[in-house]
N, C-alpha and C positions, 0 to 999 in steps of 0.2 A: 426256111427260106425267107420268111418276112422279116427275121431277127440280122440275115444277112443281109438284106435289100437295104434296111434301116443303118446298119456297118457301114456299107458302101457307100452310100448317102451321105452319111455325114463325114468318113474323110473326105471324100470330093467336096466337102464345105458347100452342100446343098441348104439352101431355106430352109428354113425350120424356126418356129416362134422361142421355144428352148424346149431343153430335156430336161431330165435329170439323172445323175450319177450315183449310184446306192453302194456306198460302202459302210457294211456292216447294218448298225441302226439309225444311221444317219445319211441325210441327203445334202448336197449343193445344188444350188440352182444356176447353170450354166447360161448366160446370152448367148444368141445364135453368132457374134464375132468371138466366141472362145473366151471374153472375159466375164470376168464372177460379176454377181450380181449384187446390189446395193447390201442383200442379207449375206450375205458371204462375205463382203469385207470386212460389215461388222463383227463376225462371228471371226475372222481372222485376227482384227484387233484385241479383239478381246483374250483369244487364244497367244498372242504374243505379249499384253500384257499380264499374260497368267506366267508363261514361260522368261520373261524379266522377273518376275518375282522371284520366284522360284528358283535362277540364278543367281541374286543379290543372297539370298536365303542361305544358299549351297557356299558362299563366297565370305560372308560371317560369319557360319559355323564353323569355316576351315581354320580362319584366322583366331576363332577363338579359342579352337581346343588345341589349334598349332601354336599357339603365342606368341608369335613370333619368333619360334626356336625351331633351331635349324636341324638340330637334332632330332626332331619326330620324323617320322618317315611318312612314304606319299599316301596319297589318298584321305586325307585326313586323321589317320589310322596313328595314336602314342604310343609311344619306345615302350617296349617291355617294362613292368616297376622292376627300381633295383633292390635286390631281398641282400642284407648283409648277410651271411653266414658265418657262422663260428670255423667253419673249416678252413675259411679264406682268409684266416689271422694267425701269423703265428703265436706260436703257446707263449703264456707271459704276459706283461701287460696288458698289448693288444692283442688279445682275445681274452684277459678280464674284461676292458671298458666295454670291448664288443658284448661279452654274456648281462655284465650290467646295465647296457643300456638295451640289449633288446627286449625287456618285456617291465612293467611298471613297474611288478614288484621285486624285480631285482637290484632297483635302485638304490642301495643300502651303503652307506656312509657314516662316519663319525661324526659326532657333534662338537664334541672340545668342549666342553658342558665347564669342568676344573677350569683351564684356559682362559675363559670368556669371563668367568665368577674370578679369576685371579687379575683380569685387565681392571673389569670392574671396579676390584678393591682398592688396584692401585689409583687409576681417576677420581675415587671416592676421598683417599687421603691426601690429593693433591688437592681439591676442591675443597677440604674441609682445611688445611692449611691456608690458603686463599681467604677463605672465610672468616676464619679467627685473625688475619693479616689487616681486612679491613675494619674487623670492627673496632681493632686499635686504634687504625687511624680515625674513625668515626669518635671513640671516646677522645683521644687526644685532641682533637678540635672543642670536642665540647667542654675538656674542661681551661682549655686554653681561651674562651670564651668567642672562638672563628665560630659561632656558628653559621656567619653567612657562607661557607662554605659547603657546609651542611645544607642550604636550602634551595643550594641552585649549581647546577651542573655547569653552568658557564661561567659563575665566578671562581666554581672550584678549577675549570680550565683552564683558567687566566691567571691563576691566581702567584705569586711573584716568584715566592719561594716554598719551600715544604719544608715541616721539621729533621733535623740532624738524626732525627732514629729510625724516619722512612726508607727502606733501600729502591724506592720510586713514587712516584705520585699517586694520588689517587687515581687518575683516570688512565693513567698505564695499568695501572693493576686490574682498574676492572674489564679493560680491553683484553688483556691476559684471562681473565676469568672469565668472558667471555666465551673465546675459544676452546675453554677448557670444558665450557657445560655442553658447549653444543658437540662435541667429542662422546662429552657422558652419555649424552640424551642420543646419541646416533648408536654408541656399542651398544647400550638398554635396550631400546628398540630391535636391535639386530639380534640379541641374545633372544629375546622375549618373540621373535621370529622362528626362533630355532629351534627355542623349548616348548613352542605351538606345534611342530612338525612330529606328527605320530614315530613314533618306534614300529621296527618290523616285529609282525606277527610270528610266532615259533616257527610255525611252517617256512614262512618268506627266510628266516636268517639259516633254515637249516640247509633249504634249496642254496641259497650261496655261500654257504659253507663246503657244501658237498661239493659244488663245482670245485671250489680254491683247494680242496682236500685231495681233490682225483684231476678230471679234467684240464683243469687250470692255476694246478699247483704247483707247478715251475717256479715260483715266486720265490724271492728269499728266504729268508725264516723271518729276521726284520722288517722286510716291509708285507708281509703277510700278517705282523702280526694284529694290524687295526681287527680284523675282523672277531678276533676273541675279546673285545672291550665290547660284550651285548648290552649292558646297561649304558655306555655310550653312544650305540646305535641309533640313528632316524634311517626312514624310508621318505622318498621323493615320492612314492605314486599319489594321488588323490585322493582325498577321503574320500567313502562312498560309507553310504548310510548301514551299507548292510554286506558288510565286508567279509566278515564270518560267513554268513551263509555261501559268496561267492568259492569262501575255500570248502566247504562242505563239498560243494558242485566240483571243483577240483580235484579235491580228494575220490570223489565218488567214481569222476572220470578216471584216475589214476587206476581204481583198484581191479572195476570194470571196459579194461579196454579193448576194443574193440572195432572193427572199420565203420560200423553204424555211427559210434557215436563219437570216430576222429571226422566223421564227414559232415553232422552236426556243429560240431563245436570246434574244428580247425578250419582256416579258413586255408587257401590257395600260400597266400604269404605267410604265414606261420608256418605250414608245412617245408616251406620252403627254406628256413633259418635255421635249419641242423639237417644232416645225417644220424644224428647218437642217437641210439635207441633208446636209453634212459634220460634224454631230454625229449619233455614235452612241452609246446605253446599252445596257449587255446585261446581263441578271438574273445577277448573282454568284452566287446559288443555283445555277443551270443550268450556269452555269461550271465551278462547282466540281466537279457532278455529274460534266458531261464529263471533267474531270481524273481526277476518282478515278476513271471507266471506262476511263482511257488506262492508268492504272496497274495497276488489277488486271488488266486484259490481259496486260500487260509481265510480271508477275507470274506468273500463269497460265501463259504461254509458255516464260517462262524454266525452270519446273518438269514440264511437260510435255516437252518437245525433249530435255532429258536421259535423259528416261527412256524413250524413245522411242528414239533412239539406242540406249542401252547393253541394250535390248529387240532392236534389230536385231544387234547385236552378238554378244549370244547365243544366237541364232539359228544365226549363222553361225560360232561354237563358237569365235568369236576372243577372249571374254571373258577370258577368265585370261592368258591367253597376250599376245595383242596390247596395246599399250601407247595404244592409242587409248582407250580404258576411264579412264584415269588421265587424259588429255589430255581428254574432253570432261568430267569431273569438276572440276576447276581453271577449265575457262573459263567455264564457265555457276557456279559461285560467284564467279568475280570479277567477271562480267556481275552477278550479284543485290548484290552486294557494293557494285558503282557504283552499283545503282538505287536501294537503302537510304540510300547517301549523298547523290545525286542530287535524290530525290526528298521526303525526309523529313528531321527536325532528329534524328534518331539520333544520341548520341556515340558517341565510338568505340570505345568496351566494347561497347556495344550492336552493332555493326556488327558486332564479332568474333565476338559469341555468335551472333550470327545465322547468321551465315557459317559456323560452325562446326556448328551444329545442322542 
């Protein structure tokens, strides 16, 4: 009855110094004309500039993962990724380029090694004609006794006439030979780019063989045949220190296959770039992971076992005395010794100091 009298009271907008209104864990403090109270407005402001932030917030996140492309769809929420598939090309070129560009190591390609070495030769015998061109005209001044021609590039510039046996000037000629070194000096470069670029691994030329053999052998006989020049072959993917072992893990996966370890080791977009059941991709991210955990194990072990031994050693009070001390000291650094070289592009200062520290 009294919770009703107090009801009634105050819709009829009876006096009253104020109440207060409990919702949940929190209260407002009402004036008795129905407006909030000095803490209540503060507590309002504060609350609207929490929800302004929080907006502005909501408003560059959207813009940023939308990009301003119109293509994503609402909620802030991006377009599916687009997975190329080998199924969605027809057979023949386009779906070679497509198998060769979708994983690194099928990136496999000629070099033109002969080619490059045969432009080479030719710039070599122009420039070396060039060369023997001037030093004529260099002795023929000197023994004509111009040597101020010889001493200064602006007199030879200026100079009135040239002898009857030049078939140009000097300084034509060496503006010619100019252009001709810096042609040498760019093909040089660009071969010496080329012949830096590793060759594919057995495994890598046999996997894209096997496709252009079955899969993706539509091709003519002619332009199929770059892929049997293997001593011509480079591979585009990256070096990676420890490239071997990554195919070990390949191979491993291949032989033991299984849904444990395509859920491990393929990702959503890999799986998603074939149908064929004898094509498989596997996340090189995850790969790699696994390698570097094969290694720092190797690592680990190797540093651990020594010390563990020469721990039981003295123990058993043979340390000084017994010659086993010295003996597992030597094998487990030539053991870390192999796996620095083994496993990594360390040179061989580096290998020492390691081995030595």
């Amino acid at each position: 009855m009294a919770s009703n009298d107090m009801a009634s009271e105050l819709e009829k907008g009876s006096p009253s110094s104020s109440y207060r209104t409990w919702t949940g864990k929190s209260s407002k403090t009402v004036n008795t004309d129905g407006t909030p109270s000095e803490s209540v407005q503060t507590l309002s402001s504060v609350k609207r500039g929490i929800l302004a932030m929080l907006h502005s917030f909501n408003l560059v996140h959207l813009r940023w993962t939308r990009n301003g492309d119109p293509a994503m769809q609402r909620h802030g929420r991006m377009s599916p990724t687009k997975i190329r598939k080998l199924e969605d090309f027809p057979t023949g070129f386009p779906k070679l380029a497509c198998f060769l560009n979708s994983d690194d190591a099928f990136m496999v390609y000629r070099r033109f090694g002969s080619i490059y070495s045969r432009l080479i030769l030719r710039k070599q015998d122009e420039m070396s004609r060039i060369e023997a061109l001037l030093q004529g005209m260099d002795k023929t001044d000197e023994a004509d006794g111009h040597v101020e021609y010889l001493m200064s590039h602006t007199v030879d510039e200026h100079r009135e006439c040239i002898p009857a046996a030049w078939p140009e000037s000097r300084t034509e000629l060496m503006n010619r030979l100019e252009k001709k070194a810096l042609d040498y000096a760019e093909l040089l470069l660009k071969t010496h780019q080329l012949k830096s670029l590793s060759q594919p691994s057995s495994r890598e030329y046999r996997n894209v063989l096997h496709f252009m053999e079955n899969s993706g052998g539509q091709l003519t006989e002619e332009e199929s045949a770059f892929i049997y020049e293997k001593e011509d072959l480079i591979t585009l993917r990256p070096g990676r220190e420890h490239a071997w072992l990554d195919d070990i893990i390949e191979k491993t996966l291949k032989i033991f296959r299984c849904r444990l370890l395509r859920f491990f080791f393929c990702s959503k977009e890999t799986r998603a770039k074939t149908n064929d059941p004898n094509i498989h991709y596997y996340d090189r991210t995850r790969i790699s992971v696994c390698a570097t955990t094969i290694i720092m194990t190797i690592i680990l072990v190797l540093l651990i076992i020594p010390i563990w031994l020469l721990y039981r050693l003295s123990i058993m009070g043979s340390l000084v005395t017994s010659p086993d001390s010295i003996v597992v000291i030597l094998i487990f650094t030539l053991l870390f010794s192999v796996v620095l070289s083994a496993f990594t592009k360390a040179k061989r200062h580096e290998i020492l100091a390691a081995s030595a520290g």
